[in-house]
C-alpha positions, 0 to 999 in steps of 0.5 A: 465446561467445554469451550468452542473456538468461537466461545473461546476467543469471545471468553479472552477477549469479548469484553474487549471486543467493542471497547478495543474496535472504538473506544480510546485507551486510557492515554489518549483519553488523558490528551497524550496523543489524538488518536485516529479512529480506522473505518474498522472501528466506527464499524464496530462502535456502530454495532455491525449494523451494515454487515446485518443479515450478510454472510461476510467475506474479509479481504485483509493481511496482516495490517487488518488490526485494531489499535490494540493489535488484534486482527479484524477477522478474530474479533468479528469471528468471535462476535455474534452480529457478523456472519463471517464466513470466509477470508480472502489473502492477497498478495503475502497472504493473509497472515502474511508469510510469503514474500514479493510475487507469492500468497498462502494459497487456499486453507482453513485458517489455524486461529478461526478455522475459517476457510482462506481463499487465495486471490493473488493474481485474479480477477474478473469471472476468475475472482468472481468465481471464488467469492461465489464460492465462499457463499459470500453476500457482502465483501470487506476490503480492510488492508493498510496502504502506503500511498503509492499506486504500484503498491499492489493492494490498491489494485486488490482492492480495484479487482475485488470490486471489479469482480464483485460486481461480476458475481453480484456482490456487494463491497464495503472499504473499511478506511486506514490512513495514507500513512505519507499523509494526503497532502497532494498527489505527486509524480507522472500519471500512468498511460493505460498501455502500461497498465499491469498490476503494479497499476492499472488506471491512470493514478499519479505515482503519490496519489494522496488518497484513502483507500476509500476515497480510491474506492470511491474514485474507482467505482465512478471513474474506471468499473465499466459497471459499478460496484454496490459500494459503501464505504466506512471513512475513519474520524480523526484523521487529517490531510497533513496527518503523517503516520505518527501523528494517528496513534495506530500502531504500524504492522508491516504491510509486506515484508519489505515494508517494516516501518512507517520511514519504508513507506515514506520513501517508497513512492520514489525509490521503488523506481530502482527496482525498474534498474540494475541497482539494488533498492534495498532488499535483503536489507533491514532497510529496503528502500532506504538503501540503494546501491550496486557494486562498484558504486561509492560516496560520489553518488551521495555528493552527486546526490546531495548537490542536487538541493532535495528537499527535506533529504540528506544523503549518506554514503553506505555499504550493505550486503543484501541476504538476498535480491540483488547483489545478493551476499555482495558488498555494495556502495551507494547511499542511504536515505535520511528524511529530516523534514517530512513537510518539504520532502517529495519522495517521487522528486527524490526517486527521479534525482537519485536516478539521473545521479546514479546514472551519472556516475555509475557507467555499469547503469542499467534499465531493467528490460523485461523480455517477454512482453518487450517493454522496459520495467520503469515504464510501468512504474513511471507510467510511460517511457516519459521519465526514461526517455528524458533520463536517457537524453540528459534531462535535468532534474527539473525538466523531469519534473516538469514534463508530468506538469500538464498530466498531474493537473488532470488527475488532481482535478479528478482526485478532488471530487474523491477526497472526504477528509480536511 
């Protein structure tokens, strides 16, 4: 018997097909943990019934995965309901090789032979353009965010709907957790001069949402036209659900992002990356380390002393494999969150600044030529936290200083949220 790719994939795993997209496994099934199920499979459990008579085109990377780790794009491949006839890889790319800043370009998939289309760093008649070229009727976003507006995928996601709508598509948002929970909404709120794609719409720097809820958001407050949108929202999911508490399993959503502790940080230490100091890359814990050379143990007791909560700080030394400091012993300090509820990643990311500037004399802002402007503005939103730092704020005034803004946003964030 000769045996097509198709049929192949369908022979090794079809009868997992369904069951592995919705049905739980035999141990949670058994109470050993409530699991969530992802928009993914309450698309599946319902048959495809939304994808029916559409030629379908996936937006993902490698975190588009059921609970038993197979990747979307294989399992609808090898289901007759879907017409699945392209993919579309963001920045890392689709399978996930290339590192910060790079894609996978366009190619035929090895596994499906589908063709990949590359989108990093398009958008409008640009992107438009290419899902009019992969023949696509309906467009499928299904990437795993990690809560932080200048993680780029929310704004792939903004982009894709923005030019879907310009090439007369329709997008369906298949819904994965906020892997830092969706308790609130933390931090400055982006003024829209400093928009890039580290974040284009005024979003606070912890926003709390669901990528279907930003859709959502996204399509009723900032498209100048809406998107045919349809959202698929997960069912067993809560608002204080951390990641661990879902069942799902964690792939890494970039190479710097390697586990569920990376992303509960990231909200806050990301900000180093607009500073001279290394935020950990080139590490095998990126973002939980910092440092620079020169540094030493008095940043951790500076650190320490500002009472941050759910946070203790530990004097570290690392040579980063590449980035900053690359092949250099560094000092600074390692991030140890012992009480997720109380921990506020975006008080702890300012406080570790104004300390490192402290007691770091060789602290830097990272200043960016080109377009004249200082690189944490853009990951704050303005020159709101700089500006303060730089004058001798205290930590609390910092914080405070957002107060009026963030009230807005969360007013707006509540008419989205569609989970208790």
């Amino acid at each position: 018997m000769r045996w097509s790719r198709r049929g192949l994939l369908t022979a090794t795993g079809g009868a997992a097909v369904a069951a592995g997209a919705g049905s739980v496994p035999p141990a949670a099934a058994a109470g050993a943990r409530r699991r969530t199920a992802t928009g993914f499979a309450r698309l599946a459990a319902e048959g495809y019934a939304r994808l029916a008579g559409e030629r379908v085109g996936v937006v993902t990377n490698p975190t588009g995965v059921t609970h038993d780790l197979r990747h979307v794009v294989d399992v609808m491949h090898a289901d007759d309901r879907v017409d699945l006839v392209a993919v579309f890889g963001p920045e890392h790319g689709f399978r996930g090789t290339a590192q910060a800043g790079g894609s996978e370009g366009r190619h035929d998939d090895p596994a499906t032979g589908l063709p990949v289309y590359d989108t990093y760093r398009l958008r409008g008649e640009a992107l438009g353009r290419v899902f009019r070229t992969a023949g696509v009727d309906t467009v499928v976003f299904d990437i795993q965010d990690v809560g932080a507006r200048f993680y780029t995928y929310v704004w792939t996601l903004y982009d894709c709907m923005e030019a879907a709508e310009l090439a007369g598509k329709r997008v369906v948002v298949l819904d994965r957790p906020n892997p830092i929970s969706g308790r609130g909404a933390y931090g400055p709120v982006l003024h829209e001069e400093f928009a890039t794609f580290v974040g284009r719409k005024p979003l606070a720097q912890a926003h709390g949402m669901t990528v279907a809820e930003l859709a959502r958001l996204f399509n009723r407050e900032y498209l100048e036209r809406p998107v045919e949108l349809d959202t698929v929202l997960m069912s067993g999911w809560r608002r204080a659900d951390f990641h661990g508490a879902t069942g799902l399993p964690w792939v890494p959503p970039s190479p710097n992002m390697p586990t569920p502790d990376t992303a509960l940080v990231y909200a806050g230490t990301c900000l180093f990356e607009g500073t001279n100091l290394s935020e950990g890359r080139g590490t095998t814990r990126p973002f939980e380390l910092l440092g620079a050379q020169g540094l030493d143990g008095r940043w951790a007791a500076a650190a320490n002393g500002t009472g941050l909560p759910g946070l203790r700080l530990r004097e570290a030394y690392f040579v980063p494999a590449f980035g900053k400091f690359a092949n250099t012993t560094v000092g600074g300090v390692q991030l140890h969150v012992h009480d997720r509820t109380a921990f506020d990643p975006v008080r702890t990311g300012i406080g570790l600044l104004i300390t490192a500037k402290q007691t770091w004399r060789d602290f830097r802002w990272r200043f960016d030529p080109g377009p004249g402007t200082f690189w944490i503005d853009h990951l704050t939103g303005s020159p709101l936290v700089r500006t303060a730092i730089d004058g001798g704020a205290e930590l609390d005034e910092v914080v405070t200083a957002w107060r009026a803004e963030l009230s807005g946003f969360r007013a707006v964030r509540r008419r989205y949220l569609s989970y208790d």
